[in-house]
C-alpha positions in Angstrom: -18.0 -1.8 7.9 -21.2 -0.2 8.6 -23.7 0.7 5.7 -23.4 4.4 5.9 -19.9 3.8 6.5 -19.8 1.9 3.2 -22.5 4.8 0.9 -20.1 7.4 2.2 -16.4 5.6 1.1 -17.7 4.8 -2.2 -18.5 8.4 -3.1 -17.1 9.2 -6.8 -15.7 12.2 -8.1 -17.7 13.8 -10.7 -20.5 11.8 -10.1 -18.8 9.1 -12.9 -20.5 5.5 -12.7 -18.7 2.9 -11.1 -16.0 1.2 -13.4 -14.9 -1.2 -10.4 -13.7 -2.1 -6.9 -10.4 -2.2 -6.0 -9.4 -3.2 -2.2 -6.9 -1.5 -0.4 -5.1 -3.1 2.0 -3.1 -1.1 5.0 -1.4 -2.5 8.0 -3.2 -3.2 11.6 -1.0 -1.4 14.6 1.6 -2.6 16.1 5.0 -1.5 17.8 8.4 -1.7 16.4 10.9 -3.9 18.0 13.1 -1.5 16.7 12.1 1.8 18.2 9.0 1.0 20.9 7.0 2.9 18.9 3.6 2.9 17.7 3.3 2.2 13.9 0.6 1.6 11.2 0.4 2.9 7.5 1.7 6.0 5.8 -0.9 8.3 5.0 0.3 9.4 1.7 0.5 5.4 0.6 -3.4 5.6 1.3 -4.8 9.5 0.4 -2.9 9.6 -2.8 -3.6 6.2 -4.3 -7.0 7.0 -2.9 -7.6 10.1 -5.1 -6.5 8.7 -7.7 -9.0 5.2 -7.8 -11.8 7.6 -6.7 -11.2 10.3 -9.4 -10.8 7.3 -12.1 -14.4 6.2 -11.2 -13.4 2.9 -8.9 -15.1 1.9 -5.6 -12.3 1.4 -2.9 -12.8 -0.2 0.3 -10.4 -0.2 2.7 -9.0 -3.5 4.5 -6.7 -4.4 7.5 -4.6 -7.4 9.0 -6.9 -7.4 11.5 -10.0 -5.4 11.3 -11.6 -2.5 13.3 -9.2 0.4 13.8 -6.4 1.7 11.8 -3.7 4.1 12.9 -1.3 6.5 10.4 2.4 6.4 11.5 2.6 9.8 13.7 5.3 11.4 10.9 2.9 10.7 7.9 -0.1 12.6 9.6 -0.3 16.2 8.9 -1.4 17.2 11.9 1.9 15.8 13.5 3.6 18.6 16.1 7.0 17.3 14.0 5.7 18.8 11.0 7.2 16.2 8.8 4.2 15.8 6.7 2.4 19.1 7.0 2.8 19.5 3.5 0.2 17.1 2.5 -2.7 18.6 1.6 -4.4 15.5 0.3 -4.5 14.1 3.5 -5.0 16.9 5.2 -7.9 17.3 2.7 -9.6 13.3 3.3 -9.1 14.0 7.2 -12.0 16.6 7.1 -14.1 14.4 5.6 -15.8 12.3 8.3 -16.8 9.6 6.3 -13.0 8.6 5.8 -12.4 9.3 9.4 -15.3 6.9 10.1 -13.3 4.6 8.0 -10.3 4.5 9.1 -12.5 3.5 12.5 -13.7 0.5 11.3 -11.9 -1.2 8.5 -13.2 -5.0 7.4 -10.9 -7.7 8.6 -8.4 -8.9 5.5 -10.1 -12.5 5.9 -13.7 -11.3 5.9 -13.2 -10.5 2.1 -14.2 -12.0 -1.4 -11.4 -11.5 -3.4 -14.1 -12.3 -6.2 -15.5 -8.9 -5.4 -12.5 -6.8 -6.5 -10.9 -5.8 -9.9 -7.8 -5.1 -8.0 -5.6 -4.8 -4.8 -3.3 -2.5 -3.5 -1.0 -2.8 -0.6 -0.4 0.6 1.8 2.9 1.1 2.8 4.2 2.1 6.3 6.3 1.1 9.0 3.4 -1.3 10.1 4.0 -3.8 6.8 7.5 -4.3 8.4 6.1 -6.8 10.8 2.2 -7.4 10.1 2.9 -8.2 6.0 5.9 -9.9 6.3 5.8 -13.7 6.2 1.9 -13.0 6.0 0.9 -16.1 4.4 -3.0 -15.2 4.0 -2.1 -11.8 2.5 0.6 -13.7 0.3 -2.2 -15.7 -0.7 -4.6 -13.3 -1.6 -2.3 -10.7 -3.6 -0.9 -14.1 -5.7 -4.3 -15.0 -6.2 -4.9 -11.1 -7.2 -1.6 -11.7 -9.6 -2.5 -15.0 -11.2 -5.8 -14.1 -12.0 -4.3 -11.3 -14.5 -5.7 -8.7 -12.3 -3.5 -5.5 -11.1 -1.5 -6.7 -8.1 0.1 -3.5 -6.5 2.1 -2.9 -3.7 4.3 0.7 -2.8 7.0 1.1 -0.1 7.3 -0.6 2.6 4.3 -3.4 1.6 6.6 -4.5 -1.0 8.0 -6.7 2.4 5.5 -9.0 1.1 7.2 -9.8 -2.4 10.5 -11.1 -0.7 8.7 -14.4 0.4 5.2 -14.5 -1.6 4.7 -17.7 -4.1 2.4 -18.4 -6.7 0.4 -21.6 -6.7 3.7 -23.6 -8.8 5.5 -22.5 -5.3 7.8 -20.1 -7.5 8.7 -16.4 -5.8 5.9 -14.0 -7.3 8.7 -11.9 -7.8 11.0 -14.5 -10.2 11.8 -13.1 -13.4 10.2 -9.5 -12.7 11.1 -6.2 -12.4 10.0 -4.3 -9.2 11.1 -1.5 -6.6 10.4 -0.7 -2.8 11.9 1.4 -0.1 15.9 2.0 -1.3 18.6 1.1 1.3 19.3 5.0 0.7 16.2 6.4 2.1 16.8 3.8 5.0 20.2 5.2 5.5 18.3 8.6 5.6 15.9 7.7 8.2 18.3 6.3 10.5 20.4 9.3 10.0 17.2 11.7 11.0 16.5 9.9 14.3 19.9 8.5 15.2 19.0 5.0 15.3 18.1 1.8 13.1 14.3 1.8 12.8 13.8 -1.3 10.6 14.4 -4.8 11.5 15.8 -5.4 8.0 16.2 -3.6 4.9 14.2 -4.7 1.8 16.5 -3.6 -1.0 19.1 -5.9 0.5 17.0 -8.4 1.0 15.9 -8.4 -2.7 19.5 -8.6 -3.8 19.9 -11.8 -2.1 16.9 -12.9 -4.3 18.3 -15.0 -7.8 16.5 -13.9 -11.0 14.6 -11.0 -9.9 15.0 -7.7 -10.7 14.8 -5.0 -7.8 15.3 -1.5 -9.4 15.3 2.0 -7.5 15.2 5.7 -8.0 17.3 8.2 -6.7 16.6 9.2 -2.8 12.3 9.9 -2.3 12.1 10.0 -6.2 8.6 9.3 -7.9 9.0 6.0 -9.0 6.6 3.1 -9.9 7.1 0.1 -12.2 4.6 -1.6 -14.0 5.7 -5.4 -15.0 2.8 -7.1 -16.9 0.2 -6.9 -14.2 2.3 -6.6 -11.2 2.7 -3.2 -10.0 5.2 -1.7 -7.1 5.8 1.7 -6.0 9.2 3.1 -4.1 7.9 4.8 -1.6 5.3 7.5 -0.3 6.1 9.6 -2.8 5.4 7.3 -5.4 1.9 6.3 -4.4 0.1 8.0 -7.0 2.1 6.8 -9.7 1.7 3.2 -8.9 -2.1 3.6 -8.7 -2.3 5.5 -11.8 -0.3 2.5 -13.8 -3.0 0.4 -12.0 -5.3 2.6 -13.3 -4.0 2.3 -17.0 -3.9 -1.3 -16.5 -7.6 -1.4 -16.0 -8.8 0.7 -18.3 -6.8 -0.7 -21.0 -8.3 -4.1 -19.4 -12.0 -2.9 -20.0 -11.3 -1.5 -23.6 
């Protein structure tokens, strides 16, 4: 990421000092098996979490898989001809902004960073995380080395992929013991429904059952829901974005006081 690039993203609302740096990390593009077609991150997962770091005072720099350019999944932009997400204002909002634009263009490579450098990580959902999170054993890594250092480790939707095989450094599942949600079976069944075919490879829900001595709880159908287990913190889906990054939130201020 370029210098300007970098002054412009680190903006803060209401001109509050800096209270720390939290990286964001959203999938790279790629194409479903599934469907053929061209995914990446929800936008919501990224604007809302976004708004909220940035009004709470906290640097945010955005990371990918891979690097350079990232691409929103076409129903998550509000710009889409479908329409799905024309709602979103706070997206629509950051996407007149060119120095978030100019962001999106050029996002530092996941294995460029210094996870020294960050308070915090946060994992953008999408239909992207499917295949570029999963079985990601660098980004495992990195969010258990987030997670054992007592700092917020936070993933919402369709990132939560990464919990159903991450280990900490005893080679236990992160997730062992803890309480945690993702994308419901439900609103699986409802996307399937809505475009008449299976989009995901697999379903994370019931993958989590399979898991012994874990604890994979969800909310009715597109609810708001986040939990908050010690310092691990997961989110539904995209309509639970900015309640997950305001328990991150809590979590760090409470940390600092």
């Amino acid at each position: 990421m370029g210098k300007t690039i970098e002054k412009k993203s680190y903006v803060h609302m209401h001109g509050m000092p800096t209270k720390g740096k939290i990286a964001m990390v959203a999938s790279s593009p790629a194409i479903s098996e599934q469907t053929g077609w061209p995914i990446g991150f929800w936008a919501a997962e990224l604007t809302h979490p976004l708004r909220v770091f940035q009004e709470a005072g906290y640097e945010v720099e955005v990371v990918s898989t891979e690097g350079g350019k990232i691409e929103m999944d076409s129903y998550s932009n509000p710009l889409d001809e479908s329409g799905y997400s024309a709602h979103d204002i706070v997206s629509l909002g950051y996407l007149q902004q060119s120095w978030f634009v100019e962001c999106l263009e050029n996002t530092k490579q996941l294995a460029e960073i210094n996870t020294k450098d960050y308070d915090g990580i946060f994992l953008v959902g999408g239909q992207g995380p499917m295949y570029t999170f999963k079985d990601n054993r660098a980004l495992e890594d990195i969010f258990s080395d987030f997670y054992e250092s007592g700092r917020p480790a936070a993933a919402v939707c369709h990132a939560t992929t990464l919990l159903l095989s991450a280990r900490t450094s005893d080679g236990q599942l992160l997730v062992k013991g803890k309480a945690w949600t993702g994308f419901a079976d439900t609103e699986e069944a409802y996307a399937d429904n809505a475009v008449g075919m299976r989009i995901q490879p697999y379903w994370i829900e019931a993958e989590a059952k399979k898991i012994k001595d874990t604890h994979f709880k969800v909310a009715p159908p597109f609810w708001s829901h986040a939990i908050a287990d010690g310092n691990l913190i997961t989110g539904q889906q995209q309509n639970s974005g900015t309640a997950a990054a305001e328990l991150m939130v809590e979590f760090l201020n409470n940390k600092r006081s």
